[in-house]
Structure formats: structure tokens, C-alpha cells
C-alpha positions in Angstrom: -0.3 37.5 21.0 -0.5 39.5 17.7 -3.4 38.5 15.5 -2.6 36.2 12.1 -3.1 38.6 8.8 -6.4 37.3 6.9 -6.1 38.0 3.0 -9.9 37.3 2.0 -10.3 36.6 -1.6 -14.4 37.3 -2.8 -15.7 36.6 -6.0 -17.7 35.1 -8.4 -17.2 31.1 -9.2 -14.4 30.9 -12.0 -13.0 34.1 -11.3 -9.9 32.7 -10.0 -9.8 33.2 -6.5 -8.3 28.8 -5.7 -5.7 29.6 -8.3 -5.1 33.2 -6.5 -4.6 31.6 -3.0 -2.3 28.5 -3.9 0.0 30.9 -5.5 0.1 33.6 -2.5 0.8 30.7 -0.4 3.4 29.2 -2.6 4.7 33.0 -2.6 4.2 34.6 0.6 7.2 34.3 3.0 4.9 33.2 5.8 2.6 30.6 6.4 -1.0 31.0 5.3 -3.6 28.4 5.7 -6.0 28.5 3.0 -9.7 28.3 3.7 -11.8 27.1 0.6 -15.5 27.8 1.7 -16.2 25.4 -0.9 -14.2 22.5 0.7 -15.4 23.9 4.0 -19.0 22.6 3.1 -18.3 19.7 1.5 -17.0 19.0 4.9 -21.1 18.3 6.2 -23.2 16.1 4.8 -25.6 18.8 4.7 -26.1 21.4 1.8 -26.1 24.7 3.5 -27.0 26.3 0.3 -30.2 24.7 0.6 -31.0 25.5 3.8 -32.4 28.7 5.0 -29.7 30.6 7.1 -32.2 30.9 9.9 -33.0 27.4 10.3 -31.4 25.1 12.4 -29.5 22.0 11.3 -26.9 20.9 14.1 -26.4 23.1 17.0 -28.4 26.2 15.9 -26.3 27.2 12.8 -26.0 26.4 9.7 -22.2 25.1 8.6 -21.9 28.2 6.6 -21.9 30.6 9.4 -19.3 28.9 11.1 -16.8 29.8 8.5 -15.9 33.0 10.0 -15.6 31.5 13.5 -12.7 29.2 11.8 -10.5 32.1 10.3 -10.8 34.1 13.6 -10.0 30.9 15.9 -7.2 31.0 13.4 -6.0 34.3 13.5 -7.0 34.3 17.2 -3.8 32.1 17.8 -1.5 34.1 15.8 -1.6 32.4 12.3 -2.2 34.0 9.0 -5.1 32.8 6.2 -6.1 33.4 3.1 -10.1 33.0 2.6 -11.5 31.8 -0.6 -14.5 32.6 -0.6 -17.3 33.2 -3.1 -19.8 34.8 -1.1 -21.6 37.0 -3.7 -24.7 34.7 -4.7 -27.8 36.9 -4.5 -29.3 34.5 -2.0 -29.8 35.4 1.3 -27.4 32.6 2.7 -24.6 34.2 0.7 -25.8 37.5 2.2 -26.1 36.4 5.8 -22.5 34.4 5.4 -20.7 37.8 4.3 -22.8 39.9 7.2 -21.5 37.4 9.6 -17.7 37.5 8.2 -18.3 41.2 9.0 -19.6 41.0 12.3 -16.8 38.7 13.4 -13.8 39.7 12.2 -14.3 43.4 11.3 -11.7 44.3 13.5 -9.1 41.5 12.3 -6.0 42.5 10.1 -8.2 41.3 7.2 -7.2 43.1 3.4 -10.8 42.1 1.3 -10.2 41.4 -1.8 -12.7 41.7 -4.8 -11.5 39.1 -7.3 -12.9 39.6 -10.5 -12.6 38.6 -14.4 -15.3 39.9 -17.3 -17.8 37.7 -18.0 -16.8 36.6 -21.3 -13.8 35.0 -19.3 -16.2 33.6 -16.8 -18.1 32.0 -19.3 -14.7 30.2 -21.2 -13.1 29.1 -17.8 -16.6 27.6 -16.9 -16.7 25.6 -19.6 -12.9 24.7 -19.0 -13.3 23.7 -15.9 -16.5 21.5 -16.3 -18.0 19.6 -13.0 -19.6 22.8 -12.3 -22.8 23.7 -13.8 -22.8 26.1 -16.5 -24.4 30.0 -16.1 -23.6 29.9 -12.3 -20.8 32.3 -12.8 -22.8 34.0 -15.1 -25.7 34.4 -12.7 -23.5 35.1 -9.7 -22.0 37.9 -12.1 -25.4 39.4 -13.7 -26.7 40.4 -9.9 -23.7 41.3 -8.5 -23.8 44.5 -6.4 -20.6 46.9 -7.8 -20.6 49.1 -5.2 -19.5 46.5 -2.9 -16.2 48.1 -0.5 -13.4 46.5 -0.8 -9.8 46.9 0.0 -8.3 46.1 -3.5 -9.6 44.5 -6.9 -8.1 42.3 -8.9 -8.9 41.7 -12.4 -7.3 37.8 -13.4 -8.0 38.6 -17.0 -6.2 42.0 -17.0 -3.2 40.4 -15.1 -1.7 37.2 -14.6 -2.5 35.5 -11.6 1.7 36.0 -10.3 0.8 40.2 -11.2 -2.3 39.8 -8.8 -0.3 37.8 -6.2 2.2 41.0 -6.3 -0.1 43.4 -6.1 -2.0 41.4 -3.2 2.1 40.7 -1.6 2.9 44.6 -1.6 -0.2 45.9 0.3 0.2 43.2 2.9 2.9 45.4 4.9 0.1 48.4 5.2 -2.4 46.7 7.7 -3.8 50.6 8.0 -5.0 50.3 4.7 -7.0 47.2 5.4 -10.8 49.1 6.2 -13.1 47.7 4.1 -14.6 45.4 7.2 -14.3 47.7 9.5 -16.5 50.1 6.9 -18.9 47.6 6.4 -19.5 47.1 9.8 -20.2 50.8 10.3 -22.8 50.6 7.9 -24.8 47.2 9.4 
């Protein structure tokens, strides 16, 4: 059975990476489940982001670190997702949770995608938005590593969210240009 595609949308909080994935889904021609790492937690009743990633909760992981094992179960049994997630915090949770999306699906059709906006932007659709506290997107942003691989960027400020969803929508026939995993992995 041929894998499902993964488009895996990274990037700060308030970048626009929920917006991004409902309107590839609404666009795309196939069927793409969408993965919301955010809602994926809210799914416990613990707080993975408080726990440390090496300490034990239920089963010997923490919730976080299953999130990978979802999208490959997924893609596993031919069906296509887009992953929204924001794992750029400088903690080592958010680290460990992006090593392990690495490790598992490195040699997935997966086209990473660095979602981005300047942080002016950040700051106004934080404040928009409210119910999230204000300076996370500005911390997430300040200690962001910019040499991060990726496949593509997309910039949500520069272009609309439908120009991102295009650009995203063309490179999705050119599964040989999707290596940022597999780089990463060569490099852990």
C-alpha cells in the first residue's frame, strides 16, 4: 500500500499554520486529515509541556511523543495529513518532540514546511486572537534557530494564506523534493 503524503506545517504560535491547514484541506483534491498538536494534547488531562520528556506519565511516554506515531499509523494505511504543529519552543520537550517526528517518519513522503510571519505580525495577531497569553509568540520567535532545514517557507504576511496554500498545492506532485527529514536524520 502506498504511503499517505504528510504536509507538516512548523512554526511559531500565531504564525498561521490552523488557518494554513483548513484551507489546504478545503483545497486539496484529496483527503487530508489535519493533526493540531495543540488539540492533540488537550486530548490528556496531563500538560505535557510541563512534564520533562524523559519522565514517565502513562505507559512510559509522554502524550507529546506520541504525536508522530499518529501521523505514521496514518500514513501507514495509505491516508494523507497535514501536521500542525508548533514545535519550535526552545524547551527541550519541543526539541525531543521534533527529534522524534524525525526519527519516525524521516522516510515518509513528508514536505516540512517552515511557516513564518515577522514579528511585528506576531505580536498584532496575538493580541487579535486573545485566550493565548501574550509574548509567547514573541518568545518562541526571539530563540528561534534560522538555520533550521526545511523543505519550503512560507511567509503569511508576504502572501495571503490562498498564495501559501498554492505554493504548498504545486510542490505536492514532487515527493523527490521532499528531504528535509530525511537530512535531519542524517545529521542526529
Amino acid at each position: 500500500m502506498q504511503k499517505g503524503k504528510v504536509i507538516f506545517l512548523n512554526g511559531v504560535s500565531s504564525a498561521g499554520k490552523t488557518t494554513l491547514a483548513k484551507t489546504l484541506q478545503s483545497r486539496l483534491n484529496e483527503d487530508y486529515y489535519w493533526f493540531n498538536v495543540d488539540l492533540f494534547i488537550s486530548c490528556s488531562s496531563a500538560n505535557p509541556w510541563e512534564q520533562d520528556p524523559m519522565v514517565s506519565y502513562r505507559d512510559g511516554k509522554n502524550i507529546l511523543m506520541l504525536y508522530p506515531d499518529f501521523i505514521k499509523r496514518f500514513s501507514d494505511s495509505g491516508i494523507n495529513v497535514i501536521a500542525d504543529a508548533g514545535l519550535m519552543e526552545p524547551r527541550l520537550l519541543a526539541t525531543e518532540a521534533l527529534k522524534k517526528c524525525i526519527q519516525v517518519l524521516h522516510e515518509y513522503p513528508l514536505l516540512y514546511v517552515h511557516v513564518t510571519c515577522p514579528l511585528e505580525e506576531l505580536r498584532r495577531r496575538e493580541k487579535e486572537r486573545g485566550g493565548i497569553s501574550i509574548g509567547k509568540s514573541e518568545s518562541m520567535f526571539v530563540k528561534l534557530n534560522p538555520h533550521e532545514l526545511y523543505d519550503i517557507t512560507v511567509d503569511t504576511f508576504k502572501n495571503s494564506i490562498n498564495e501559501c496554500a498554492d505554493i504548498i498545492i504545486e510542490l505536492l506532485d514532487y515527493q523527490e523534493k521532499f528531504t528535509a527529514f530525511k537530512t535531519l536524520w542524517s545529521k542526529y
